[in-house]
C-alpha positions as CSV (number, residue, x, y, z in Angstrom):
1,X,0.0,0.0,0.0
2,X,0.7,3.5,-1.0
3,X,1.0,5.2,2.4
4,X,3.5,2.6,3.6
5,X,6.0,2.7,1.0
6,X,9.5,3.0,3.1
7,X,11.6,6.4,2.4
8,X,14.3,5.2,-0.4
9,X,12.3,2.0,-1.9
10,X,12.0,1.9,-6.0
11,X,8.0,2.5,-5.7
12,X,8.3,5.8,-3.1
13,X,11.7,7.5,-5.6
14,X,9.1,6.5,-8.0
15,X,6.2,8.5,-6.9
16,X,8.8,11.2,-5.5
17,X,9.7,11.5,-9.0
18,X,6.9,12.0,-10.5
19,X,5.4,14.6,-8.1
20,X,8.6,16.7,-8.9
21,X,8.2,16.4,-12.2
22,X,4.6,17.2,-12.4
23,X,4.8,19.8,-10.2
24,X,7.7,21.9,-12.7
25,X,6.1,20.7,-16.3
26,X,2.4,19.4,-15.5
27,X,0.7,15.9,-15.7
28,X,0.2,16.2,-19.6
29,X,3.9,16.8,-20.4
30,X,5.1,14.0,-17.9
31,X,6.5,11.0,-19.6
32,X,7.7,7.2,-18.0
33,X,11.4,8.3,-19.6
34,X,10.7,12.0,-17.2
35,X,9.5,9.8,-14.3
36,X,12.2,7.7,-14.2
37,X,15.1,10.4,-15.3
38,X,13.6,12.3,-12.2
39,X,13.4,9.2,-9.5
40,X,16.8,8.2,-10.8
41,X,15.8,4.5,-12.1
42,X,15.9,3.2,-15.3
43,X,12.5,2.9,-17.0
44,X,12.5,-0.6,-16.7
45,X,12.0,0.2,-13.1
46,X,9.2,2.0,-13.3
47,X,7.1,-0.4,-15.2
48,X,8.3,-3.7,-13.0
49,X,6.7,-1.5,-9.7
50,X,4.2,0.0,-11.9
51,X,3.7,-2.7,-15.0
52,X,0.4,-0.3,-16.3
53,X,3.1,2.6,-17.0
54,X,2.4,6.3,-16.7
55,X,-0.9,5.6,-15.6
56,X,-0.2,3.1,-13.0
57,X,2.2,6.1,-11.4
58,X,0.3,8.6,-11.9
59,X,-2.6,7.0,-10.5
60,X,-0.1,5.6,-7.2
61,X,0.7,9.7,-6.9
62,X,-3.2,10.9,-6.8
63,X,-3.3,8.1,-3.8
64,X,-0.5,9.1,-2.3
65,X,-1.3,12.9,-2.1
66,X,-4.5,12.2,-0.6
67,X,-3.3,9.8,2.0
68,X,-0.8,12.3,2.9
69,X,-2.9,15.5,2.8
70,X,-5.4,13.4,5.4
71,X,-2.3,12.1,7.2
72,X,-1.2,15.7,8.1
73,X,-4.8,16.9,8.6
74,X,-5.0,13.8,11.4
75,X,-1.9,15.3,12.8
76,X,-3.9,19.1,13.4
77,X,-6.8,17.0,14.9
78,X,-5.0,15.6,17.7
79,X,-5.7,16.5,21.2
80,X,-8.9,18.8,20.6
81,X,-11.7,16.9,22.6
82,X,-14.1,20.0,21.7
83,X,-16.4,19.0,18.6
84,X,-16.9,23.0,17.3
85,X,-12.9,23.2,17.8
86,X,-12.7,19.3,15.5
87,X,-14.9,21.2,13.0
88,X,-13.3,24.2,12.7
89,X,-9.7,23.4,12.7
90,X,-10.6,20.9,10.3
91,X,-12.2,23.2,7.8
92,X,-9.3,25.5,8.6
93,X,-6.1,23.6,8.3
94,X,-7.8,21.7,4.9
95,X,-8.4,25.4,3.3
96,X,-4.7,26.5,4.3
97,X,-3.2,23.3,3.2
98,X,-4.7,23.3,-0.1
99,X,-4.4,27.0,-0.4
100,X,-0.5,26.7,0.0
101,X,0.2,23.7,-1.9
102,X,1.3,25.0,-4.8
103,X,1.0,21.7,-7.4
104,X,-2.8,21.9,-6.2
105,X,-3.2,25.5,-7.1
106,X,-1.2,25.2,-10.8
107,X,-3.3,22.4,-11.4
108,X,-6.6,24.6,-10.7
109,X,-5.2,27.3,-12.8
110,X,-3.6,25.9,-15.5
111,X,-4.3,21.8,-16.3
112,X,-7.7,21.6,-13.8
113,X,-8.3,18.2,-16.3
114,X,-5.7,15.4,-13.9
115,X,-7.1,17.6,-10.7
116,X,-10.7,17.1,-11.7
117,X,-9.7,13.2,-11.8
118,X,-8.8,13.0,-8.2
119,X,-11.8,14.9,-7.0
120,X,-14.5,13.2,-9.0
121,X,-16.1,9.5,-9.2
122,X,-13.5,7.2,-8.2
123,X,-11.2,9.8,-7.0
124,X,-13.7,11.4,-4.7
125,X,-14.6,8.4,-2.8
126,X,-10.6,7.9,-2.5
127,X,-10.9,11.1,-0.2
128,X,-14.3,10.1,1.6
129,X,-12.6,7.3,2.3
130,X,-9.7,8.7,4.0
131,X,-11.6,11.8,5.5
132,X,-13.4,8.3,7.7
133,X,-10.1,6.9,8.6
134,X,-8.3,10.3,9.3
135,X,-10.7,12.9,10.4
136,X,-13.8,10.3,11.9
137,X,-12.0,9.1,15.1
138,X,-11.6,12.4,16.1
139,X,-15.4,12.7,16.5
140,X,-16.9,9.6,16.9
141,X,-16.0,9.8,21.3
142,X,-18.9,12.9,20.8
143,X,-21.3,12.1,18.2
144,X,-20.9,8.1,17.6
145,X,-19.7,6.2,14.7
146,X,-22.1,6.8,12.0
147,X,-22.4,10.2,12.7
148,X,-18.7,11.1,12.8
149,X,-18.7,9.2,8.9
150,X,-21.4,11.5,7.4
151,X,-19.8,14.7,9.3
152,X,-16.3,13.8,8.1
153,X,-17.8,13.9,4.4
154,X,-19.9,16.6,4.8
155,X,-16.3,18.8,5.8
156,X,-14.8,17.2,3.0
157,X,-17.4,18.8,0.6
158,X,-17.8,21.8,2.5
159,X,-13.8,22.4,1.9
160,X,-13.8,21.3,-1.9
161,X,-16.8,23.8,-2.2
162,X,-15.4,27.3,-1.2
163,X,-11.9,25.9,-2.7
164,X,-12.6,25.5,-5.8
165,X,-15.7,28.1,-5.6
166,X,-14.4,30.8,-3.6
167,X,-17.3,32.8,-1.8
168,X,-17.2,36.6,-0.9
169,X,-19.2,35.4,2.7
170,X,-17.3,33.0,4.2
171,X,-13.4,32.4,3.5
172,X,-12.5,29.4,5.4
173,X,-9.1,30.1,5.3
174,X,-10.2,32.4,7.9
175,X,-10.7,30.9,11.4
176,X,-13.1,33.7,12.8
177,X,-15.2,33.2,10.1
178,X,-15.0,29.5,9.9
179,X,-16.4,29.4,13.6
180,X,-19.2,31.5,12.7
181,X,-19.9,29.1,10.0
182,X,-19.5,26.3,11.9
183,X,-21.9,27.6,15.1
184,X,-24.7,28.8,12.6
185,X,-24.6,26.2,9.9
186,X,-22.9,23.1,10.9
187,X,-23.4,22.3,14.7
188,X,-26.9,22.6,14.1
189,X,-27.2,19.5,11.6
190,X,-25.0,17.3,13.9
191,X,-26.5,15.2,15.8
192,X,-25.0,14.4,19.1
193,X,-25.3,10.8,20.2
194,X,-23.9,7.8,22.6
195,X,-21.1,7.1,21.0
196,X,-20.8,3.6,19.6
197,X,-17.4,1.2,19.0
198,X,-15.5,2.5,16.3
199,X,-16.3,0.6,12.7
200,X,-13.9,3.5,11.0
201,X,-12.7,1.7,7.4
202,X,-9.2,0.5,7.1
203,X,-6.0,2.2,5.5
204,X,-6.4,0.0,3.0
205,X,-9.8,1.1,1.9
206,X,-9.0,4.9,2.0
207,X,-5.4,3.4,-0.7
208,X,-7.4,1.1,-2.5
């Protein structure tokens, strides 16, 4: 799986590689030969990890980002017990992150096409998936399992939203206004509940 590839293996230089690359040039000019010239292996290592090619690697990278953005997100969650502060940090940090990562943002502006891959069909349910391993926990101790799934997608589409469709009323890279947003039109569709034992999905589901 993606998200445990070690530091230095021929599948992680791989998708190293190919991030660099796509971040200078863009996913349409990327070739295997620019792949592999930028991971330093030989192109017959990039098709014995990835035997499907430029699309098997580019595919491993749209995995990896997301299990990594979530994986950082996790790391902002940790240690606030208050569900408004779960909320809004959530919506925060995600806004901030994505606002600063700058592959993200020259994909919006100038080859949206690959982007609109990772965020769509298949791609979206990638990130559902790992908004329920990553963000979900944090709640489910305050509004139970099933509730902390639906809220965990709901943030995800909330942050997508005013991302890619930037509002004059709220800017949730603002955390004063994302509280407001929060206490006046989040909190009050939540509903708080016993918790129940976590069913969270695996890692492997939020890779697969």
């Amino acid at each position: 799986m993606l998200s445990l590839s070690e530091p230095g293996s021929a599948e992680r230089q791989i998708i190293d590689g190919a991030l660099r690359h796509c971040a200078r040039f863009g996913v349409a000019k990327t070739t295997v030969a620019d792949i592999a010239r930028e991971a330093g292996v030989s192109r017959a290592t990039v098709y014995r990890v990835f035997p499907s090619g430029r699309d098997g690697v580019l595919e491993a990278v749209r995995r990896h980002r997301v299990l990594s953005f979530f994986a950082d997100l996790d790391a902002e969650l940790r240690g606030r017990g208050d569900l408004a502060d779960i909320i809004g940090c959530g919506l925060h940090r995600a806004a901030i992150m994505l606002a600063s990562d700058e592959e993200f943002q020259g994909l919006l502006a100038h080859e949206p096409g690959p982007l609109l891959e990772t965020l769509s069909g298949r791609g979206l349910q990638r990130i559902f998936a790992a908004a329920r391993v990553f963000v979900a926990p944090h709640l489910e101790a305050l509004v139970g399992s099933s509730e902390a799934d639906r809220l965990s997608e709901w943030m995800v589409r909330i942050v997508l939203s005013y991302t890619l469709d930037p509002s004059q009323h709220v800017d949730l890279r603002s955390r004063p206004q994302v509280d407001e947003f929060v206490a006046a039109h989040v909190l009050p569709g939540v509903a708080v509940i016993d918790a129940a034992p976590p069913t969270s999905p695996t890692l492997q589901e939020a890779g697969s």
